[in-house]
N, C-alpha and C positions, 0 to 999 in steps of 0.2 A: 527476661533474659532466658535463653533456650541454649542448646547445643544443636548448632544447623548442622555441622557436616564433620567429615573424619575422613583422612586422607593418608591412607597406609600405603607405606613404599618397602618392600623385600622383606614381606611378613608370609613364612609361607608361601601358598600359592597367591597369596594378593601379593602382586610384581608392583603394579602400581593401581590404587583403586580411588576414586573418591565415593564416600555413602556418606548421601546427604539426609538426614534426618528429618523427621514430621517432628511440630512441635509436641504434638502429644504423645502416640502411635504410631510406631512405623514396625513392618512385619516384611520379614527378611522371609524369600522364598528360596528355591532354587535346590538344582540334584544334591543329592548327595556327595562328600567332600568339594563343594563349592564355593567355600568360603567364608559361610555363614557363621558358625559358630568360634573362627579363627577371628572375626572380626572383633567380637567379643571379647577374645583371650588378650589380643595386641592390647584394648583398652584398658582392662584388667591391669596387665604387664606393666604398660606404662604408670598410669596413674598410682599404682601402691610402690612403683619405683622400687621394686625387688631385682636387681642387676642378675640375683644368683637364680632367680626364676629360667631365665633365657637359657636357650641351649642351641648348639650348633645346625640342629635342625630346625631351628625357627627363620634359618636364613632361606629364600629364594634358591633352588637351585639352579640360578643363572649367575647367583653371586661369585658360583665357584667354574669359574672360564677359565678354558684352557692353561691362560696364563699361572692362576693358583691352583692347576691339580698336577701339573707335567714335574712340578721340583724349580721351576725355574727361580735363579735368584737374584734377580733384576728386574723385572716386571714381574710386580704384584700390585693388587689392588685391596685391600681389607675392606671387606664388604660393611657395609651400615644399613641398620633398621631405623625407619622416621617414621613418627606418626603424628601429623596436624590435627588442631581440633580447634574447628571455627567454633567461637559464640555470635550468636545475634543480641544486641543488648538495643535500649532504648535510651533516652539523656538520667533515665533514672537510676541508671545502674551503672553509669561512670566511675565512682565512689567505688566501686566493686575489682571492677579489669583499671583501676588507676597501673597498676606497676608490669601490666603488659600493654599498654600504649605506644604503639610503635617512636609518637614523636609528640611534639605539643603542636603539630598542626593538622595530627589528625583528624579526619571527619569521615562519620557513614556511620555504618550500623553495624560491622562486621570488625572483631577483634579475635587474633587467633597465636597460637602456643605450638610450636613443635618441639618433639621429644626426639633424642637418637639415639639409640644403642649403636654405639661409635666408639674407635678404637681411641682412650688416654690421651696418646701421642704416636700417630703413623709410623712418624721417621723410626721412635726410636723400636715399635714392634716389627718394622721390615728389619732393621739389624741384630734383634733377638733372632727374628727369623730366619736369617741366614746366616747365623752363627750356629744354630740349634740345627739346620740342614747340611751345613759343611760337617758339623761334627757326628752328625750321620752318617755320611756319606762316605766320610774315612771310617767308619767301621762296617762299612759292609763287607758279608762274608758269603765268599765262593768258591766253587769245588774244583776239581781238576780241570775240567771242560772251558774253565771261567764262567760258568752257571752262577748267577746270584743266587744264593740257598738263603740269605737271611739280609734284610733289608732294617736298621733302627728306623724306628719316628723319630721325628717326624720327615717324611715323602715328600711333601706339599703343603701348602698356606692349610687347605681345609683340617690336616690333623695335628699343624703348630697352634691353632684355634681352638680347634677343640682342647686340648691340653690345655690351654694359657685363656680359655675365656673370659673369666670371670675377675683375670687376674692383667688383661689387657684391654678390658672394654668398661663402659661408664655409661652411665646415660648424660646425656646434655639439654639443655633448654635455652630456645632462640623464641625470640618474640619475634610474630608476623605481619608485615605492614601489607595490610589487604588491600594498597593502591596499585601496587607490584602483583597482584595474582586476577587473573582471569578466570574465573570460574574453578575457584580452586587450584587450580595449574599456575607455578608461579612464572614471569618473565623469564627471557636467559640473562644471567650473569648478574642476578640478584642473593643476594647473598646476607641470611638473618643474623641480625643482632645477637649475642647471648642477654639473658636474662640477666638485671641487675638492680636488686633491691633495694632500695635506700633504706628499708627496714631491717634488711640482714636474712631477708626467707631466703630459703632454696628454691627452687624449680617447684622440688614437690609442695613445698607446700604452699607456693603460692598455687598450682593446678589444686590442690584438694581442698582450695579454700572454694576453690567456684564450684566444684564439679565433687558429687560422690558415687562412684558406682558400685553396685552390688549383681549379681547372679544366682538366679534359681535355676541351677540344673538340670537335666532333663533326665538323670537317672535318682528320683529320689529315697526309692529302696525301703518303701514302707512297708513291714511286716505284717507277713499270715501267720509271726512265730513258729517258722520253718529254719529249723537250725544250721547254720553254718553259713548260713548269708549274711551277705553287707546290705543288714535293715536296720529299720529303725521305727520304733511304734510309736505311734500318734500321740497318747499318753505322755511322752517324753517329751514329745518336738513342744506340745502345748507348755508343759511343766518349762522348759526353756522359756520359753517367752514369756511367760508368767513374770519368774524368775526377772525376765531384762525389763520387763513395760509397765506389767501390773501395777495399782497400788495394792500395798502388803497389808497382811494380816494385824501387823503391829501395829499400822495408822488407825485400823476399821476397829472403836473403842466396843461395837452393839456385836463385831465378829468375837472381840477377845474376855465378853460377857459369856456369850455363848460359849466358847471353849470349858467352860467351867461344871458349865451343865448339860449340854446336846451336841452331837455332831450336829443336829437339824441347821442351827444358825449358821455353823462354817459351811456347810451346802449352799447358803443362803449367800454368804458372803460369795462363794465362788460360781454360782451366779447371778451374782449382781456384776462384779469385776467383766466375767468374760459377755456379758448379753452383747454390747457394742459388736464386739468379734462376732458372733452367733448371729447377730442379725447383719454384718455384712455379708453374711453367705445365704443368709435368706432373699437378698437380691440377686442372687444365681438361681433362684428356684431351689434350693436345699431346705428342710426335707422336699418339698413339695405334695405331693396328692399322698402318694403311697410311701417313701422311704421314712425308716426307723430317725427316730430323733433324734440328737444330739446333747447328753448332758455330760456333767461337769459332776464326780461325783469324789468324793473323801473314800481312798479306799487303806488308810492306816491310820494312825495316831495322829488325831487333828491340830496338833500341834506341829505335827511336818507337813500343814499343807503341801505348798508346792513347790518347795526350798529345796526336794531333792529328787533324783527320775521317780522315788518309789512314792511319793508321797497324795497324786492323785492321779485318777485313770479314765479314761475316757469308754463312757457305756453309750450304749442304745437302747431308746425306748422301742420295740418293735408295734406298740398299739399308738404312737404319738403320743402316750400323756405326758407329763414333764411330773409324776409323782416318783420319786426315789426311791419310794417303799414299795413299787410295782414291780413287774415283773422288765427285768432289763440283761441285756446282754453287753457282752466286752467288745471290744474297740475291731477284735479280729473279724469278728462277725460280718462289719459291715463290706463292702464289694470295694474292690482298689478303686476305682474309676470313684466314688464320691472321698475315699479315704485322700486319694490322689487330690481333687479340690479341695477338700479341707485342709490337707496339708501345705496345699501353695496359699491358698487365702492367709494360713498361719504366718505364713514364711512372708509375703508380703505385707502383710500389718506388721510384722517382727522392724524389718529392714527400714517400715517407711516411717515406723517412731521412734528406733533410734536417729536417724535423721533429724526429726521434727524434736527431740530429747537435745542437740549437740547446743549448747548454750551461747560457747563463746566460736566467733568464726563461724558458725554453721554455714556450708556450702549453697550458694542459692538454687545452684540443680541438683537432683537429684536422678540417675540415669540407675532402671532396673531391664535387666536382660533373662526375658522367660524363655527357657530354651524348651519346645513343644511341649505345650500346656495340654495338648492333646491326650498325651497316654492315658489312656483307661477309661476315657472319659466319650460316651457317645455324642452323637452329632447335632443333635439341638444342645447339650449341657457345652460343648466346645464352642457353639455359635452365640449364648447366653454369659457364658465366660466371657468373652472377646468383647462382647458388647456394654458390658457389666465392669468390666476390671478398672475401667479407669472411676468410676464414679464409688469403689471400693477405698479408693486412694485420696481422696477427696480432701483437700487442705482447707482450712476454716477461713475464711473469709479475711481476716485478721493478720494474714501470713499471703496475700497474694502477689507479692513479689517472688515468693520461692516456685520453683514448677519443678513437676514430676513427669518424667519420659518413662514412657518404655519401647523397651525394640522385644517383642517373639521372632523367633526363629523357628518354623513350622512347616509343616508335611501336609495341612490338613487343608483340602479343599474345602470343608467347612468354615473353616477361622474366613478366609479370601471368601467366601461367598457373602459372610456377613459384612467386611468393612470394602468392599471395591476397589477402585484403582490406587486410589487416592495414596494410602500408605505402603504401598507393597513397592518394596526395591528388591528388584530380582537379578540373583546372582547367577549370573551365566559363565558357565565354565567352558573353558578351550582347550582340548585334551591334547590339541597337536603339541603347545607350548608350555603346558600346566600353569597357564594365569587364568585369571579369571575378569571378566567387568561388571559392573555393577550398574544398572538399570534403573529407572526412579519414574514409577509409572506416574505420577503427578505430573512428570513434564510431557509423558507422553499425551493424560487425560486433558493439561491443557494448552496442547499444540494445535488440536481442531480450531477453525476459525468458526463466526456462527453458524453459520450455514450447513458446518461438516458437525455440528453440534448431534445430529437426530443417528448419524453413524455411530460414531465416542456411543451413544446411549444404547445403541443396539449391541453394540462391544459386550460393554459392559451385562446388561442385561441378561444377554446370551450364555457369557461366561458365567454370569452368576445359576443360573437353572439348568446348565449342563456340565462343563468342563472346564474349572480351574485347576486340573491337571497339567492342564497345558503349562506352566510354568515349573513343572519338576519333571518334565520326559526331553529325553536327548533328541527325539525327533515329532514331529504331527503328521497325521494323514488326515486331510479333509475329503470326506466320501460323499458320494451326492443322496442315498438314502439311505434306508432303513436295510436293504437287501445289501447293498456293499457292504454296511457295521455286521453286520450278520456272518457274510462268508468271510471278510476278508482277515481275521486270523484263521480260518481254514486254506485260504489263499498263502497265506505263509507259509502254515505250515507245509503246504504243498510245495513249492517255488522256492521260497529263500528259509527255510528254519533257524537260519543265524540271525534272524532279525529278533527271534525270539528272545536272544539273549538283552536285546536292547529296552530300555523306558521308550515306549510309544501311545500318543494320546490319538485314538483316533474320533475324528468330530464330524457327523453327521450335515453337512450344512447346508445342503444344496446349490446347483446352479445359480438359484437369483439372490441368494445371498453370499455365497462365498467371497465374491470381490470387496466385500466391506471387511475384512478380514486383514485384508495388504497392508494397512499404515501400522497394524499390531504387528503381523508376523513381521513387517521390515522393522520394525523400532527394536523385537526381541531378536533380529536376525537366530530365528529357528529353522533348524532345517527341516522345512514342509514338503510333502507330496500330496499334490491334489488330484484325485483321482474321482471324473466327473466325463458326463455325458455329453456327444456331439451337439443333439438335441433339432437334428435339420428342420428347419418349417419349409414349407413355399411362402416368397413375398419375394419384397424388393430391396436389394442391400443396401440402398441407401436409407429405409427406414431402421431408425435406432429401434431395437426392441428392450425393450422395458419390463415386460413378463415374461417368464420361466412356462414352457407351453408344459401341459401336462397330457394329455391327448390329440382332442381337436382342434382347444381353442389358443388361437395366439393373436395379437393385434396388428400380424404380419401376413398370419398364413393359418395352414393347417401342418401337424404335423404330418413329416412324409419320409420316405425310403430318401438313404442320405444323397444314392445315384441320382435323384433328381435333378434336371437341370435349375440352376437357377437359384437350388434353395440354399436359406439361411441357415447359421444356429441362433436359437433363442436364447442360449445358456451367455451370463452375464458374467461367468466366473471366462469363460472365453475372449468376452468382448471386452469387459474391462480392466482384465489380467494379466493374464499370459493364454495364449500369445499376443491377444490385441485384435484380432481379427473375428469376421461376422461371416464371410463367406464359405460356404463348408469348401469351396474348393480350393480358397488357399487354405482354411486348416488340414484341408490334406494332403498340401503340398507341401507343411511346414515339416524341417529341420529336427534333428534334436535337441540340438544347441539353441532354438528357437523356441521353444519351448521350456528352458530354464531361464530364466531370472536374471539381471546381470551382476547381481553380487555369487551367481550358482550358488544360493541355498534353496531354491525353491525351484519345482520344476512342476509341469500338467502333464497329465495323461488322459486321452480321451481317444476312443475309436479309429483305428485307422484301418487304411484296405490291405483286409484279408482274402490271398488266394485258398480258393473251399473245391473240393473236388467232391460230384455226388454220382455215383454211376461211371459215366465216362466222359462227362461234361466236368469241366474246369471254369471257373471264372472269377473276377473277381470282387468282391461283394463289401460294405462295413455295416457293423450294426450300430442301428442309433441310441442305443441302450445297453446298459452289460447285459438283459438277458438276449436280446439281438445278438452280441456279440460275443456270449458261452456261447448261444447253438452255434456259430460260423466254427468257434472254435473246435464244438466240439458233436461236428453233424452226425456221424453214424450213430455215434452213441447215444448223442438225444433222440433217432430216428426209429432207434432199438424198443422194441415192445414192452422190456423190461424197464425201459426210465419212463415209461405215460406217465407217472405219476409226478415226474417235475410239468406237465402242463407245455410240453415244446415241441413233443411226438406231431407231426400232419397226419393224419388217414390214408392209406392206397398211396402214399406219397411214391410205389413204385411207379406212381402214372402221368409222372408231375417233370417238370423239366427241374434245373436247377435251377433258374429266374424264380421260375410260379413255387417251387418249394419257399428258397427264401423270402419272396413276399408274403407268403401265406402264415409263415412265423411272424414276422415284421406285424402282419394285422391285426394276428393273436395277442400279441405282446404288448399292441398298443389299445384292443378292446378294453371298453369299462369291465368285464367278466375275467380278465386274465387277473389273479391273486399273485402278485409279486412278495410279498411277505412268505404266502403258502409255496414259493416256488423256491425260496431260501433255504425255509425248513425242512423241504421236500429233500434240498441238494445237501442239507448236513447228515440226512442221516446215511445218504450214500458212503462209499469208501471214497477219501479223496483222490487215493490214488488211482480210481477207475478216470479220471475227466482233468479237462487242461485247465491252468488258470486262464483265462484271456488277455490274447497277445498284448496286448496295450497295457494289461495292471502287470502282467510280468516287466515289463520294460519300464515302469514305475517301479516297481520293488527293485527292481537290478539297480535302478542311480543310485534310490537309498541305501541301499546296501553299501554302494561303493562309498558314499558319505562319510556311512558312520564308520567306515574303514574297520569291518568286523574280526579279529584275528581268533581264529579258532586254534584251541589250546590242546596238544595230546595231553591224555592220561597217559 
């Protein structure tokens, strides 16, 4: 029996969301205020069935329409918070979810519980409501002019609610008949049961007989015994759990011998007690090769063990021995980032024994929520964590009916690089309407059919060795090399600097691989800009090309000047993207609007013709390359004796037409001798402001811009 899914309605900014759950692992990605950690809280809320917790800001605000903010007192709607929460059970766990059974002809696998923070009784809070508004309303007070100078509350529903919430709202509990819901979403005009025990439970407690959830914070405030912070030193947290899990001093009859005669024994006793603990963390790699040890040591009167914060402290061995009479340091010493792991290791062994401790009724899931496990912690110890933490949690063989979830909630491109598609549901937020939806790359990893199997692998693959970023930036740019990553936040800042305000992942990926990219960016609907090379060969357009020409060779052609007649592009981000087309002469008679996407989140930019004036000749030319296509942009100056050193200068080029100029760069640009790295470099150390962006990536940066709809802020 697991927790498959959770289905939150007018929580926050989840308006309406379903997050459907890994049975082991599932790791919530996505921007910041996206939902992530709200998902958490709703469960939290619900399940401890704290009514007084909730507050008027927890509601959606779509809840408060027109109708409840104007005063009117006849159309109102009192808004309601729900949250469903599917279990998956098997015939072995019927005995469990018996008194949420929708009916006795139930069948399937899926049994589920809705909660609502809902108002008592409607009717009679709308005629509070407008009793409480009329008698406002006759005390409002105005000046000569008839100016309202003083207005009583409540206005509106939103500030008769806030006043009255706690004292007009309840939570309620409906069983759900999963024959009525489609993928979570239930029919129309299906309408749940309330909850009715034939044993006499409540709601709550029949939800916290199946389900317990706990939270480890992401601000845990472990002390450098720096005064006047909200900390807390590791010595404590440990004495805590001692305190709740251990066995005691009073059981251990060889501990309460020694009492008599040696601290040595009670050391002995308090590591023996904590080794278990000690060696879960030794499967994180803690100490490992070089960091200080970890002991357990009696630092008062051994007869306060650990019964009180003062009674034992947490040292470091700095040479690794485990001898107590060596030379050892205090708890401050050691560096946040392992204090940080040992404290959550703490905090999780604490949570998952009281659990594994509950006697009567014990819950058969158990749901823990790490909210970024990352602070402090570098990038193999955060990829070793991730990897490590469920086999930390590990239930005895004897008890494999109970299961232990967790959800992380994380920042950290390292956590995703470790566990791949599989558990990562990403929250994508909508800033036009403040909701948010929830993503669940499982269904995306397995919607490939077999065939499209070797794609899904290069996905994956890709993102794991460069950019799981991509899941927490508001937009992507996909560049075709090394020399785009390079200028192009120079390119920004030149052209558009408000971009700079925005989360942008830009991803390196070239022409022959970028098209394997569209079933991801359409499944995350990210707003992408692809900015990538014409790429013209000579051949014949009816052959498909298949390789990315890098000079001479293509299995079409050679590459050539785009003006050619007849010629292709080899670029596959072209042919099998956007636009869709192979022949440079329709991509350079494509549209704007042709060129975006038809959901318009995604748009190409690639070369087009540029009129170049050199002397008194005009004409007009495109480059097959961005460096082709800076020099059109920006001819005099790369022509200038002063820029030889970006490698674009021609010689005597006063002797040259404009044709034999531009091809003669074109030659240079496409030789094995031409250093395109060295030519990036060469252009950063310039001023940006001496030279153009190239017309094609400015008109790529101009959509994005218009996308992310950037509103720049006076001071």
């Amino acid at each position: 029996m697991h927790l498959k899914a959770l289905k939150i309605k007018n929580f926050r900014r989840l308006k309406n969301v379903t997050v459907e759950l890994d049975k082991e692992l599932s790791i919530f990605v996505g921007a910041n205020n996206s939902g992530k950690t709200s998902t958490g809280h709703a469960l939290q809320l619900f399940t401890s069935a704290l009514k007084n917790k909730f507050s008027v800001h927890d509601f959606h605000i779509d809840c408060w329409d027109d109708r409840n903010i104007d005063g009117d007192i006849i159309e109102v709607s009192p808004p309601v918070i729900s949250l469903d929460i599917w279990f998956e059970i098997t015939e072995n766990d019927l005995h469990k979810v018996i008194e949420i059974l929708p009916n006795l002809q139930w069948e399937g696998s899926l049994v589920g519980v809705r909660i609502e923070f809902a108002p008592i009784d409607i009717l009679a809070l709308i005629v509070r409501y407008q009793e409480a508004l009329s008698k406002a309303n006759e005390n409002i007070r105005r000046d000569s002019d008839d100016e309202i100078t003083f207005h009583p509350k409540p206005r509106n529903l939103i500030e008769y609610i806030e006043a009255n919430l706690h004292s007009e709202y309840e939570l309620k509990y409906f069983v759900l008949d999963s024959s009525k819901f489609e993928k979570f979403n239930e029919i129309a005009s299906y309408t749940p049961a309330k909850i009715n025990s034939d044993k006499g439970k409540s709601g709550k407690d029949i939800i916290n007989s199946l389900i317990k959830v706990d939270y480890l914070h992401a601000q845990r405030h472990l002390s450098d015994n720096v005064e006047g912070g909200r900390t807390e030193e590791l010595s404590k947290r440990l004495s805590r759990f001692y305190d709740r899990n251990l066995d005691k001093i009073g059981d251990d009859y060889d501990a309460l011998e020694a009492l008599s005669t040696s601290e040595k024994r009670l050391n002995e006793h308090l590591d023996r007690v904590f080794s278990p603990t000690l060696s879960k963390l030794s499967q994180l790699g803690y100490p490992g090769l070089s960091n200080h040890r970890l002991l357990i040591k009696s630092s008062l009167n051994p007869a306060a063990v650990l019964s009180n914060n003062d009674g034992a402290s947490v040292y470091y061995s700095p040479n690794g021995s485990e001898d107590r009479n060596g030379p050892i340091l205090p708890d401050k010493y050691n560096g946040l980032g392992y204090k940080n792991l040992i404290y959550m290791v703490i905090e999780l062994l604490d949570v998952h024994t009281q659990w594994l401790n509950i006697e009567d009724n014990r819950p058969p899931i158990h749901l823990i929520f790490i909210e970024e496990p990352e602070a402090h912690l570098h990038a193999q110890l955060q990829q070793v964590f991730i990897r490590k933490v469920l086999d930390i949690l590990s239930i005895d063989e004897s008890l494999l009916s109970l299961q232990t979830q967790l959800v992380v909630t994380t920042h950290s491109t390292h956590i995703l690089y470790e566990r791949g598609f599989m558990p990562i549901r990403y929250f994508k937020r909508d800033l036009l309407d403040n909701t948010t939806k929830v993503l669940n790359l499982s269904e995306f990893s397995d919607s490939f059919e077999e065939d499209e199997r070797p794609t899904r692998d290069f996905l994956q693959k890709y993102l794991k060795l460069t950019h799981c970023d991509l899941f927490f930036a508001d937009a992507a740019i996909f560049v075709e090399g090394n020399v785009e990553r390079l200028l192009l936040p120079e390119m920004i800042e030149n052209s558009n600097p408000s971009l700079k305000s925005c989360y942008l992942t830009i991803l390196e990926i070239g022409g022959a691989y970028g098209h394997k990219f569209k079933p991801l960016i359409e499944f995350l609907g990210l707003t992408t800009l692809i900015i990538t090379d014409i790429d013209s060969v000579t051949g014949n357009s009816d052959i498909e090309v298949e390789d990315e020409v890098e000079d001479d060779d293509s299995p079409s052609g050679q590459a050539c000047m785009v003006e050619t007649d007849n010629s292709i592009t080899s670029n596959q981000m072209l042919i099998k993207w956007l636009p869709g087309l192979n022949t440079i002469s329709e991509l350079l008679q494509t549209n704007d609007d042709e060129k975006v996407s038809e959901d318009g989140l995604v748009r190409v930019a690639y070369q087009t013709a540029k009129e170049v004036t050199w002397g008194l000749e005009t004409g007009s030319f495109t480059g097959r390359t961005l460096e082709v296509a800076f020099a059109l942009d920006n001819l005099d100056w790369c022509q200038d004796n002063e820029q030889k050193s970006i490698k674009l200068r021609i010689p005597r080029n006063n002797e040259k037409s404009l044709e034999v100029l531009i091809e003669k760069i074109h030659n240079r640009v496409k030789g094995s001798k031409f250093d395109k790295t060295g030519f990036a470099l060469e252009l950063l150390m310039k001023e940006n402001s001496e030279w153009n962006v190239p017309s094609y990536i400015k008109e790529g940066l101009d959509w994005l811009e218009s996308k992310l709809e950037i509103v720049e802020v006076e001071v």
